[in-house]
DOLUM-544005 format. One record per atom (N, C-alpha, C, O, CB): x, y, z; residue in one letter. Coordinates in steps of 0.05 Angstrom, whole numbers, plus 5000, padded with zeros to 4 digits. Last residue first. Glycine has a CB too. Example, Ala and Ser with C-alpha at 12.3 -4.5 7.8 and 13.67 -1.06 7.14 Angstrom:
<nodes>
525749555142s527349795143s525850015157s526850235161s528249885114s526448865156a524649105156a526449345156a528549345169a522649115181a
</nodes>
This chain:
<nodes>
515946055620x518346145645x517046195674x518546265693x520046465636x512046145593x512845855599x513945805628x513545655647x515045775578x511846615581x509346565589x510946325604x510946335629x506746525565x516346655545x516946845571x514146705588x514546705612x516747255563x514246415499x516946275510x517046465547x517846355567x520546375482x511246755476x509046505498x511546325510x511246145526x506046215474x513647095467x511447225481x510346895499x509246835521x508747405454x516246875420x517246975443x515347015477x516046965500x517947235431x511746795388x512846605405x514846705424x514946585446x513846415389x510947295379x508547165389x509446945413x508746905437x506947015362x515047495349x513847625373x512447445388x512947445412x512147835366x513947125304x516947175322x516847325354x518147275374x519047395302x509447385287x509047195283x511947035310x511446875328x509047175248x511747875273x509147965292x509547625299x510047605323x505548125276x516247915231x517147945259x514747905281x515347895304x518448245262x512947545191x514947485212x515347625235x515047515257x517047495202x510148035181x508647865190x510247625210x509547535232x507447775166x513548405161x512748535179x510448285185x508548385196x512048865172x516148075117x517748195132x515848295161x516948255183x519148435114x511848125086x512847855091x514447925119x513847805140x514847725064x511148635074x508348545085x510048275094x509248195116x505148505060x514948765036x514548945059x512248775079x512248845103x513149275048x514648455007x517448375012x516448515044x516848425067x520548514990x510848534971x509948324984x511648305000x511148125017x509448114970x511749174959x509049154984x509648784995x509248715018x504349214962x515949114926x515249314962x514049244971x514449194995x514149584968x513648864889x515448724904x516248854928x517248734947x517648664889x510249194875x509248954880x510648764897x509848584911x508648854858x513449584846x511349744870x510349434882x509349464905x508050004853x515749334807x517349424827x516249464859x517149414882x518149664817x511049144765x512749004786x514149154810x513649074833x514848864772x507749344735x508649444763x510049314785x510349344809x506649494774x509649054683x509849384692x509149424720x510649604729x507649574675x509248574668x511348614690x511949004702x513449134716x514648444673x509348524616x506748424636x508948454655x510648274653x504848084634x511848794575x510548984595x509048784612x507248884625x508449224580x518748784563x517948624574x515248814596x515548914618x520648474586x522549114543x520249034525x517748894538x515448884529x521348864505x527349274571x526648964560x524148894537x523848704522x525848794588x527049874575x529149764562x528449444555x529049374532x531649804580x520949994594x522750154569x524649974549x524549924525x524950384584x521549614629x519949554612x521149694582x521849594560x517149654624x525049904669x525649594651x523449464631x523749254619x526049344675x521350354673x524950344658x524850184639x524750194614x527750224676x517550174703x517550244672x519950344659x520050404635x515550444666x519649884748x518549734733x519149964706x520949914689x515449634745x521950484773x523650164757x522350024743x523349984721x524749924774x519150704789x519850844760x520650574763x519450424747x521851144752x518750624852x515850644844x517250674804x515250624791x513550994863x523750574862x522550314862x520350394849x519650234832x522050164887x525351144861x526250934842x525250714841x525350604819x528350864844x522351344906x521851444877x523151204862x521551044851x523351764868x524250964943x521350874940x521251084917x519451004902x519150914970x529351204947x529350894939x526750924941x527050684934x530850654957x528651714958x530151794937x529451374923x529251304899x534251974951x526351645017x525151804989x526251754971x524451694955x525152074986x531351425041x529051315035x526551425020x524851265013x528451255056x534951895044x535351545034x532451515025x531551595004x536451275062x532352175065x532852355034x533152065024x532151975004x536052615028x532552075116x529852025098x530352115074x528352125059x527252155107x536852255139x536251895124x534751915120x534051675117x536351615134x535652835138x538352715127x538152445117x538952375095x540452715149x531652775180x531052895149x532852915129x532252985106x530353145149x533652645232x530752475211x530752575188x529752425171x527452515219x536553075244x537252735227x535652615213x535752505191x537752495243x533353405254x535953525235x536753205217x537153135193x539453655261x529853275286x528353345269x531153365239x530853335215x526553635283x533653165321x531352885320x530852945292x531152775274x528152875342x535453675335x537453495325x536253285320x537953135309x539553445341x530253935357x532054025332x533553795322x532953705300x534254265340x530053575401x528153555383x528953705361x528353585340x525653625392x534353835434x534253555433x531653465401x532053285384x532753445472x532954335439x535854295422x535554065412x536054015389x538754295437x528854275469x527754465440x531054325431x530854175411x527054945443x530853785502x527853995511x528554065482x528953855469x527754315542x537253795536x534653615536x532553925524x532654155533x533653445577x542553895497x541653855512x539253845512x538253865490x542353955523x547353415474x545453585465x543653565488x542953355499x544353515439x550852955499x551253245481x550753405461x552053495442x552553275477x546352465489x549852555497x550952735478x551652725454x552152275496x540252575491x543052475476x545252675489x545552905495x542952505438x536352315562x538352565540x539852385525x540652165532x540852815556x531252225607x532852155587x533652435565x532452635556x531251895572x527652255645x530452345651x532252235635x534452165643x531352285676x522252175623x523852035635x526152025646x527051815656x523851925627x521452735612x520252775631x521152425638x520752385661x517152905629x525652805558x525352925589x524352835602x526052765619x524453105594x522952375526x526152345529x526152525559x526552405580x528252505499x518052725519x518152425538x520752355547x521252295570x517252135521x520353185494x518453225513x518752895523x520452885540x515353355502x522552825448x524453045459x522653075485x523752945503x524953365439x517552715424x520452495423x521552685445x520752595467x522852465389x514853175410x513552995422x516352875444x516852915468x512052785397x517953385378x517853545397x517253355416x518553335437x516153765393x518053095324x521953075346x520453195368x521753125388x525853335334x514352585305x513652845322x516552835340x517352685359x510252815343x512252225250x514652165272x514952535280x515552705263x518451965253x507952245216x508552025230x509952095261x509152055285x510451855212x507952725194x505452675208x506952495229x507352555252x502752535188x513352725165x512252935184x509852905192x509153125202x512153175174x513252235133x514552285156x515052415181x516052355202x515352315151x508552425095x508252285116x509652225136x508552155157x507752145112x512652845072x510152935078x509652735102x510152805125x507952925051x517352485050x517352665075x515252825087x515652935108x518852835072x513952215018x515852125040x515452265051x513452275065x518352075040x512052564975x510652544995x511552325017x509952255034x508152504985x516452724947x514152894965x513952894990x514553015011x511752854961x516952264928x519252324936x517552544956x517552504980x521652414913x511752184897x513251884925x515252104934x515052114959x515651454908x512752684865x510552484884x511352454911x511652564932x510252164873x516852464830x516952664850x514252634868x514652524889x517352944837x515552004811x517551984824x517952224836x519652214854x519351894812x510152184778x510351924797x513751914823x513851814846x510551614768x512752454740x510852554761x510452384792x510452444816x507952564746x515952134720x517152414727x515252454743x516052514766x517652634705x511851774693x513851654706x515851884724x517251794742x515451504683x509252124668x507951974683x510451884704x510551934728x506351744665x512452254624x511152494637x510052424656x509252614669x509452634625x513751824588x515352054605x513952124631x514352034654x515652344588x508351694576x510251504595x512551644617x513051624641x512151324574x503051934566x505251974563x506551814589x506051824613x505652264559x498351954598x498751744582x501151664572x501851424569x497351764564x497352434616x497052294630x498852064618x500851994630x494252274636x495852714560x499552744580x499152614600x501252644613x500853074595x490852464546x493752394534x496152484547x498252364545x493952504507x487652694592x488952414583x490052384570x491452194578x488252254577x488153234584x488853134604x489852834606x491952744616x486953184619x485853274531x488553314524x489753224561x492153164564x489053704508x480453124533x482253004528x485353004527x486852814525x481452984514x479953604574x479153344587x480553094563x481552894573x475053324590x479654044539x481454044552x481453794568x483753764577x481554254564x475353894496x478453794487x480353874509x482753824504x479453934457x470453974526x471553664519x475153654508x476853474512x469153524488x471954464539x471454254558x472153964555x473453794568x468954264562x471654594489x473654724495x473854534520x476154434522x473455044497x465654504476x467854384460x470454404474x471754194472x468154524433x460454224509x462254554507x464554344488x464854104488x464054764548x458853674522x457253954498x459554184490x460054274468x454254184517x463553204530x460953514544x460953604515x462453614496x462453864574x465352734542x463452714523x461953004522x459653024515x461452484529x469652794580x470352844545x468152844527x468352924504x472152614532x469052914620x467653034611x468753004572x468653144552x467653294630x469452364654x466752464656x466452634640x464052644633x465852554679x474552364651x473652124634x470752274629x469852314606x473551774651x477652754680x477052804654x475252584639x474552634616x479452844642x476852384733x475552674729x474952664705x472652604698x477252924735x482252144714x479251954712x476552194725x474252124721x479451584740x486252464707x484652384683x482852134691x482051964675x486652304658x486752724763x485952834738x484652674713x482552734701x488352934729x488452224793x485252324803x484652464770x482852384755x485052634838x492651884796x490051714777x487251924773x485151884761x488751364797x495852204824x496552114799x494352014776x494252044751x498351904806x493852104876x494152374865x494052414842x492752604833x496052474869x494651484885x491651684889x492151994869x490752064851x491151794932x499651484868x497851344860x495251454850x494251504828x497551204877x501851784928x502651894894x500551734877x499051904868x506551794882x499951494974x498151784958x499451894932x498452054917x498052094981x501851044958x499651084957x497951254944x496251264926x499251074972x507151224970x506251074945x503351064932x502651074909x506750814950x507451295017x508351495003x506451414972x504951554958x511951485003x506350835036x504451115048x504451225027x502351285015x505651325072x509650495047x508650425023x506950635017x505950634995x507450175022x513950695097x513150465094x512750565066x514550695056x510850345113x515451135123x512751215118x511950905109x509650845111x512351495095x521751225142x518451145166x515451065151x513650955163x517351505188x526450875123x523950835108x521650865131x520150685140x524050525091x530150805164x530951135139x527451025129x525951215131x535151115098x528451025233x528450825209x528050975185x526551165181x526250595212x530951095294x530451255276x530651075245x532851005235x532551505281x530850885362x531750675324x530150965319x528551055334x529550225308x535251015415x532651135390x532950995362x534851015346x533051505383x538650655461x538950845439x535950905424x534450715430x541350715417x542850685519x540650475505x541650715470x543550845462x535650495526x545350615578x544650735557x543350545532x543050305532x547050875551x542850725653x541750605632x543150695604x542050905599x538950665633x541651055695x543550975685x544250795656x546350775643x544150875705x534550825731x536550835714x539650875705x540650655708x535750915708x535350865802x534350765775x535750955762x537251135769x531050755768x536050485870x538150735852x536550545820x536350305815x543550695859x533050505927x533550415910x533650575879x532050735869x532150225914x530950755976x533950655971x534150495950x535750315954x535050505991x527951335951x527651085973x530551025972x532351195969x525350785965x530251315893x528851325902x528251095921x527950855917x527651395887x534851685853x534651645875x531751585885x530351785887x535951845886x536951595784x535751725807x534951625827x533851415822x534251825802x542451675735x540651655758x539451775782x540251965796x541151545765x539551885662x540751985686x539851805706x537451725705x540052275693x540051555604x538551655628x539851675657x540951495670x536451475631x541551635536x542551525561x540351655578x539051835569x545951605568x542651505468x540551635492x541451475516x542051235516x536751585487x543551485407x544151415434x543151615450x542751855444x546951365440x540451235340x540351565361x541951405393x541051185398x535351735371x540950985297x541150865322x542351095336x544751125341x542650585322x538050855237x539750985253x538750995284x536451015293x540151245240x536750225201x534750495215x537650535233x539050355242x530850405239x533749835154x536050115164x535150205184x532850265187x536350395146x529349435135x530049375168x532449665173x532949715196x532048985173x527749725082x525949605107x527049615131x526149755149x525249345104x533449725057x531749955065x529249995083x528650195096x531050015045x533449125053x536149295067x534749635081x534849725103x539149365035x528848935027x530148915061x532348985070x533248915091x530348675072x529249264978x526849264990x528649195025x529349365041x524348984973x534049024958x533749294973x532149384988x532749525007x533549444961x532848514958x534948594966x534948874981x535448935004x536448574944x529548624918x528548464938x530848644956x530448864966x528548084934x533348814874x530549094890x529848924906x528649064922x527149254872x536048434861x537048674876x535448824884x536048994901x538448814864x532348144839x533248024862x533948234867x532348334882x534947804864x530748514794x527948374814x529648294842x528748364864x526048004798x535948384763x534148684773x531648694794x530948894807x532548824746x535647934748x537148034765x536048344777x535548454798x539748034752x530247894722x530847714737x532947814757x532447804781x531547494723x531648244677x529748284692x529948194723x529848344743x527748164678x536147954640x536748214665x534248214680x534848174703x537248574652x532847514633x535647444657x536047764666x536247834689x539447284638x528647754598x528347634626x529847594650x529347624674x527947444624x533147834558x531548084566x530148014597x530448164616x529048144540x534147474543x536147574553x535047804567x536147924585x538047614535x529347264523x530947034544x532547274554x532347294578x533146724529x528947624478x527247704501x528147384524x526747374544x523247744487x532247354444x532747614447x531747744485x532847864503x530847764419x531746814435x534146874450x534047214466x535047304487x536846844426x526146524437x526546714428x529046804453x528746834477x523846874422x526045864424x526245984444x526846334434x528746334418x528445834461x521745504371x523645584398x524245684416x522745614434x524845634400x516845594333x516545454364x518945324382x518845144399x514645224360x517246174306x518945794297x517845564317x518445334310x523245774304x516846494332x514746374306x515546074303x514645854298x515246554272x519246364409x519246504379x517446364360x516446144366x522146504365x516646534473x516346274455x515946494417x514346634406x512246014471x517246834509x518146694506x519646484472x521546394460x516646644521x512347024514x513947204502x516347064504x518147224501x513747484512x510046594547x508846584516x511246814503x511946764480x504846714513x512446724594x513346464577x511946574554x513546684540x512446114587x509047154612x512047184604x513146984588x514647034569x513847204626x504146944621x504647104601x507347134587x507847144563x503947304609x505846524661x505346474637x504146644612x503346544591x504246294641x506446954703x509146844691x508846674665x510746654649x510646664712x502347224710x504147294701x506447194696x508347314687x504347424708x499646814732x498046904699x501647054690x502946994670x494047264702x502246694780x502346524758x501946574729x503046464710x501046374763x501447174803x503247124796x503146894776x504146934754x504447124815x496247334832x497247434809x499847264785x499947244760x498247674822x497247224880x495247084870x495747114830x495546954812x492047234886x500447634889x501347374896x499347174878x500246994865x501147324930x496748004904x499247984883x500447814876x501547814854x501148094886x493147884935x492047994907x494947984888x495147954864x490648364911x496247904985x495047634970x493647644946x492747444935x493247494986x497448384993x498848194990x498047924976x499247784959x499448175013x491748585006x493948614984x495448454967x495248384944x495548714994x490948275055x489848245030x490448295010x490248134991x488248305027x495448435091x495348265075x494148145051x495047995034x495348185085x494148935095x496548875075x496148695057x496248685032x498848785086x489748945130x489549035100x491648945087x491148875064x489449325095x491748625175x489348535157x490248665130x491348535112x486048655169x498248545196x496748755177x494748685154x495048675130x498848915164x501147925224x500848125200x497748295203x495648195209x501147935169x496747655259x498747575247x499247855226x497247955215x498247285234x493147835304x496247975306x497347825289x499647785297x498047975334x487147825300x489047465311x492747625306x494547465307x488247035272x485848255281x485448205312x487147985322x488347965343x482548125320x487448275224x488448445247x488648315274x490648265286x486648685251x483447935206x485647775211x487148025225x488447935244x487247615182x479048295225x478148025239x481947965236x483247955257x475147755216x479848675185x480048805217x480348475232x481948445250x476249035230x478648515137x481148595150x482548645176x484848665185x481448745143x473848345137x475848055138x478248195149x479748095165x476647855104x472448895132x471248685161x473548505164x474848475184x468048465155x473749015095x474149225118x473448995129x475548935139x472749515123x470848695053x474248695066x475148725077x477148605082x475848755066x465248875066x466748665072x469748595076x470848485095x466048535059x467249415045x465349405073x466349125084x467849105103x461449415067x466949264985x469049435007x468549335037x469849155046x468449795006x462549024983x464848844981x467448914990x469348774997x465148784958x459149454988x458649205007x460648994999x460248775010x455649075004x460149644943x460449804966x460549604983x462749594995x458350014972x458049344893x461549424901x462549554926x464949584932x462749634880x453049374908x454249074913x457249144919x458649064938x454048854883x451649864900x451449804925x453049574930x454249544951x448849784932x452249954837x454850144864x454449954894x456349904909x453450604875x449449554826x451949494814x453449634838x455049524853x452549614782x444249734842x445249414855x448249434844x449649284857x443249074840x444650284803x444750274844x445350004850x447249994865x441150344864x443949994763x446550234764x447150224795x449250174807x445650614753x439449774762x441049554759x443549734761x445549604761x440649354731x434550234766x435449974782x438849834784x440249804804x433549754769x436150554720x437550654754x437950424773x439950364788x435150874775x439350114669x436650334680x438750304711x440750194720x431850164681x444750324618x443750124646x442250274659x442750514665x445950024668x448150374560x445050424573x444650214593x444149984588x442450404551x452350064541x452150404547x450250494557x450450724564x452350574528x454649554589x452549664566x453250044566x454050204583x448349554578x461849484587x459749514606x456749544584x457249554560x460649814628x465349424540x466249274568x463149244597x462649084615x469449534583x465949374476x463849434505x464649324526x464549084527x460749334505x471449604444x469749404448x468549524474x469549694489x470949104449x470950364444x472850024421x470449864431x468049934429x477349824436x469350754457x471350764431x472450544428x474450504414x473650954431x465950674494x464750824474x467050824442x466650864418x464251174490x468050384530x467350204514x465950384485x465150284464x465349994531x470950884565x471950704547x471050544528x472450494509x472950594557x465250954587x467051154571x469351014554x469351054530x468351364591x464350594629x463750564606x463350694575x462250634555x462350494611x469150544657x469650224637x467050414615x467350414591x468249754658x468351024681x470751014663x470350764651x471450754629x473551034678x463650874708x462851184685x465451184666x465451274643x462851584706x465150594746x462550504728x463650734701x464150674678x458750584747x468950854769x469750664754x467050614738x467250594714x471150424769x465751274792x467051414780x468351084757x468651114733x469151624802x461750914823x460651084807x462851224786x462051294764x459151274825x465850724863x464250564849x462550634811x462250514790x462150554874x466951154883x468851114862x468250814856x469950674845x472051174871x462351294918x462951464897x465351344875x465451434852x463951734911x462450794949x459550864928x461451084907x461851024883x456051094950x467550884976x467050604961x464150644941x464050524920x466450334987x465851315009x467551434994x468351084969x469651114948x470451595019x461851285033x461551445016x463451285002x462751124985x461751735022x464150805069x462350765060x461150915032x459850795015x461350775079x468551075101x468750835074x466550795060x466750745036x469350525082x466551285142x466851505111x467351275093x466551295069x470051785109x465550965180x464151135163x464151225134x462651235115x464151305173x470850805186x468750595180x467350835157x467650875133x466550465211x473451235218x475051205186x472350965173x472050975149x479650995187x470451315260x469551455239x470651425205x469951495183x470151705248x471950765279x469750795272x468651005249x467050965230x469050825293x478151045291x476650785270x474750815269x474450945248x476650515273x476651455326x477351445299x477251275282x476451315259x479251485296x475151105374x472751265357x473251405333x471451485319x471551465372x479550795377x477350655372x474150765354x472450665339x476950585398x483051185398x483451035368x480450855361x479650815338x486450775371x480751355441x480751545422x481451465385x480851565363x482851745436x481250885470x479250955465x479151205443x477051225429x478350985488x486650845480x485850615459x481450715450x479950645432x486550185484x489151465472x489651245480x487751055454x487351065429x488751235514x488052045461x486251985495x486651585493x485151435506x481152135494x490252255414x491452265448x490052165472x490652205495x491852545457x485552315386x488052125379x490452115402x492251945403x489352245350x482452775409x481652515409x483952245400x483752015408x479252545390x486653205392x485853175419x485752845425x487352695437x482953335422x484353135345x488253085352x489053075382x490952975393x490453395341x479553205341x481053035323x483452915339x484152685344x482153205297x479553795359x478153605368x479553305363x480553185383x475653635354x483154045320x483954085342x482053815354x483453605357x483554405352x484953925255x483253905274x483653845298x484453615303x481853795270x489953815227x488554005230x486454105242x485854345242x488354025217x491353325238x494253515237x492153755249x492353855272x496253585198x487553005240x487552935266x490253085268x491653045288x487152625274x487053035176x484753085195x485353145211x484553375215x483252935201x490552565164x491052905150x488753025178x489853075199x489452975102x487852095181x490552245191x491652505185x493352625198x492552105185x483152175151x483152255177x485752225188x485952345210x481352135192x486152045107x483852295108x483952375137x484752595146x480352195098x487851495108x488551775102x488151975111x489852115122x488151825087x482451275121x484751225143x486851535127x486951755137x486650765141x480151295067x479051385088x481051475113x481151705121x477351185095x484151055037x483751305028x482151435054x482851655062x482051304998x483250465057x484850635057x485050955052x486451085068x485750535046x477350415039x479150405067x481250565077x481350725096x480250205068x477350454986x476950764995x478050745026x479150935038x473450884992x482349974976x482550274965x481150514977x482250734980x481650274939x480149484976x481449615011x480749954999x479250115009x486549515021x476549424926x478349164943x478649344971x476849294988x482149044926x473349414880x474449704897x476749584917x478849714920x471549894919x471248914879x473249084848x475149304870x477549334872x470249354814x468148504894x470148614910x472748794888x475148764885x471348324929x465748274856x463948504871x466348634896x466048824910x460648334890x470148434800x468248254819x466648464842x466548704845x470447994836x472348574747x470848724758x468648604771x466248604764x470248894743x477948324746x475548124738x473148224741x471248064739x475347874754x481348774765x481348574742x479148364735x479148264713x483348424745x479548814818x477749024796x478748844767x477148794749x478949454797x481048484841x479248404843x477648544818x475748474804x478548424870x487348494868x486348404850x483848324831x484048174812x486948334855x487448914910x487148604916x487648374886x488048124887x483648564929x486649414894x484749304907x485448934907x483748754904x481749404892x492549584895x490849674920x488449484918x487849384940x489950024920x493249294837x494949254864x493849194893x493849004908x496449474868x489549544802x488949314815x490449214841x489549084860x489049134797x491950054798x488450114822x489349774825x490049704847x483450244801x495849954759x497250084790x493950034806x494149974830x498750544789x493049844719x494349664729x495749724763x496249584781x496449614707x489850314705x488150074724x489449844727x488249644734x485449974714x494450584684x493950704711x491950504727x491850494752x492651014709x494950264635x497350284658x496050304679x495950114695x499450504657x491549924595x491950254621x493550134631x493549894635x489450384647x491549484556x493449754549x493050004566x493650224559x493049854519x490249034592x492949124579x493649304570x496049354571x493549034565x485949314603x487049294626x489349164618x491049164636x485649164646x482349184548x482349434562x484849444578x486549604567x479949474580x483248584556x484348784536x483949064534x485249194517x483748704514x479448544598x481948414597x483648554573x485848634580x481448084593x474248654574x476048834602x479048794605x480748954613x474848714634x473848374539x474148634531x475148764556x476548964557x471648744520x472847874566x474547904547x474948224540x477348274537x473447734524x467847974595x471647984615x473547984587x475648104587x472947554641x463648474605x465848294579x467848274586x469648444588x466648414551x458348394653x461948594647x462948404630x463048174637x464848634678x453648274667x453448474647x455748614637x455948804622x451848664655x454648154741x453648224722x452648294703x450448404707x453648214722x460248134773x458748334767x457148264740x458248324719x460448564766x464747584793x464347794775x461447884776x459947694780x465247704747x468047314833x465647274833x464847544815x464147734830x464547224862x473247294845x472647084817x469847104815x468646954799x473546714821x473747464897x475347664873x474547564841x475047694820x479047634877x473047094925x470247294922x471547484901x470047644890x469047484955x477246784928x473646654925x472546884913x471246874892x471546584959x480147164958x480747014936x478946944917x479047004894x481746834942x477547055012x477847344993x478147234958x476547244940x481347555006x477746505016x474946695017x475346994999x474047094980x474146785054x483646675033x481946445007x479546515003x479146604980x481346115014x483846955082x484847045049x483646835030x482746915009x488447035044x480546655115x479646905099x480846925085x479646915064x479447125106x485146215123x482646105115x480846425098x480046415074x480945955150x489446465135x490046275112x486446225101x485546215078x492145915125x487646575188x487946735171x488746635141x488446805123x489746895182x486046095209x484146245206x485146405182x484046385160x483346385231x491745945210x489845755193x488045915190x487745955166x488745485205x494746265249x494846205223x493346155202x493346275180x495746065223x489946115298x490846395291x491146435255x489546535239x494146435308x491145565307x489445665292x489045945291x486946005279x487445555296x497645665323x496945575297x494345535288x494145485264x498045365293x496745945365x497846085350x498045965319x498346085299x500146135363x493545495397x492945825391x493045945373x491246065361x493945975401x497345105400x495245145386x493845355383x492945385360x494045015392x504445045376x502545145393x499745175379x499345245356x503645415404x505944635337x505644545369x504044655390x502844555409x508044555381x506844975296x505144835298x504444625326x502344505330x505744725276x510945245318x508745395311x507045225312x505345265329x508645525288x515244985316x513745065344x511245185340x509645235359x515345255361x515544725265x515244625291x513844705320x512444595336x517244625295x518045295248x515145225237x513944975256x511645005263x515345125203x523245325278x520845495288x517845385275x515745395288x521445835278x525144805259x525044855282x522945105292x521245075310x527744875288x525545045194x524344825212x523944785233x521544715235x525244665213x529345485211x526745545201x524845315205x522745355218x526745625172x
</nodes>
């Protein structure tokens, strides 16, 4: 590992590559401490210990809505955008067309995923404005209850233009190929995180007496082991992947004899990555922040069906069951966008490639479609459990500044992992340059 950080730094390209990108995440960082103002961080801060569900939004945005900075919304409608139009480009013929014409057809889908960020960062600008200030109606004020139009529009526009900006820093560390702009910002919202959270955990630590409280010590050591084995898992379930064999016929051309070749198809039990997670999240958070808007209505029956949405929301059970069929869903939902056996099967042909006994064309893409959906039961069945573990071990340790842990240790283990290998690539790439 010495020896490669060596070379890294030897090459210059590739180490202001690094540095740049070390340099925006700090900036990001910067701008997550730059709060909105007229927001009671003290009252937000004790709001955002007892939701759960704006503990799962801070993840996606970076960390930022915890301090409700101008970067609160963080990647979230980005994302949600990029969604949309991959659902989009199933059902729309134009769309799906345009996602086949290469680097230009990706280029004018990004653009349009740009677009829509823009709505779609104003509107849930507007839907968090309307939830901190529905909440402050029943305890402390987090927001005023009266803000004129002026100062309501600079609040959505600033939070929009902090989306907008991420989207930018994200695309910029994209371009230098270290790691996944968006992840990484993520990534660095959690991370950034970490200290508050470990000197929360020490204070639960610390018994009346000013010793050591044995009970919750023991409660940490399981935690602690339970964290290493989901790392653990996290990269056992990250790097799996079944190893389809495929061979290629030879062929004659001119006088010189191709392929023969056998090789094989990585089929990976985890295709969808953190996907899954997402849209269970999204799905999960939509009903009762809807209901926030109407608990205050005139109609009675309106307001008490909008409360009674948030309290089974609220319910732990009932959250944690929903949440894990979800993710489980929706694995294989995004599996089936992602990974196309007809597609797979059609190129395997027209290169003169086959699996060894099965034959080429509709059988060949049955059996793609038969396996992929055998190790993806793996990998559904471990992103439902990773997304419920944190609130198990909460159940059982007591231990809640650590409620999303599980979903936190996917994304940093998942993002670490997929920056190395781009980072490993690179130098490869400039070792063959050399030659």
């Amino acid at each position: 590992m010495i020896e490669t950080l060596r070379r890294i730094w030897r090459t210059p390209d590739l180490r202001n590559d690094i540095l740049f990108v070390i340099a925006m995440l700090v900036i990001f960082r910067i701008l997550a401490h730059v709060p909105i103002p007229g927001v009671d961080q003290a009252n937000l801060k004790v709001f955002f210990e007892k939701n759960q569900f704006l503990g799962l939004i801070n993840i996606f945005s970076g960390g930022g809505i915890e301090n409700f900075s101008i970067v609160a919304l963080g990647v979230a409608p980005y994302i949600t955008s990029s969604i949309i139009f991959q659902l989009l480009a199933m059902v729309v013929p134009k769309l799906e067309e345009l996602a086949k014409e290469g680097e230009y057809g990706r280029a004018k889908i990004n653009q349009y995923t740009r677009l829509l960020t823009v709505p779609l960062a104003m509107l849930q600008a507007v839907g968090l404005i309307t939830l901190l200030r529905s909440s402050s109606q029943g305890g402390a004020p987090i927001l005023p209850t009266t803000i004129d139009t002026l100062t309501y529009a600079t609040i959505v526009l600033t939070m929009a233009a902090g989306t907008i900006l991420l989207m930018w820093i994200g695309e910029l560390i994209s371009e230098r190929k270290i790691g996944n702009g968006i992840s990484l910002l993520i990534f660095a919202g959690i991370v950034a995180g970490l200290p508050g959270t470990v000197q929360r955990t020490w204070l639960l630590l610390s018994s009346p007496t000013g010793g050591i409280d044995t009970t919750q010590l023991m409660n940490l050591v399981i935690f602690a082991v339970i964290a290493v084995v989901t790392i653990v898992g996290v990269v056992f379930i990250t790097e799996a992947q079944r190893k389809v064999p495929v061979s290629y016929a030879k062929r004659v051309r001119g006088n010189r004899m191709y392929g023969g070749v056998d090789t094989y198809l990585p089929l990976r039990v985890n295709q969808a990555g953190v996907i899954p997670i997402i849209f269970a999240i999204s799905v999960i958070l939509f009903p009762p922040l809807v209901a926030q808007f109407f608990t205050g209505a005139s109609t009675v029956w309106i307001a008490s069906m909008a409360n009674w949405f948030i309290r089974v929301f609220q319910n732990q059970t009932f959250y944690a069951v929903s949440y894990f069929v979800l993710v489980f869903i929706f694995t294989y939902f995004y599996t089936a966008v992602v990974f196309q056996p007809q597609q797979i099967a059609e190129n395997l042909q027209k290169q003169g490639g086959f699996i060894p006994g099965i034959r080429p064309g509709q059988p060949t893409a049955g059996y793609l479609s038969y396996t992929i959906n055998r190790i993806i039961f793996a990998g559904a069945l471990f992103l439902g459990v990773i997304a419920v573990l944190p609130l198990v071990v909460q159940r059982a340790t007591g231990i809640s500044t650590l409620a999303v842990g599980g979903t936190s240790l996917l994304i940093v283990v998942s993002v670490v992992i997929e920056t190395i290998q781009q980072i490993q690539a690179q130098l490869v790439m400039r070792d063959y340059e050399e030659i």
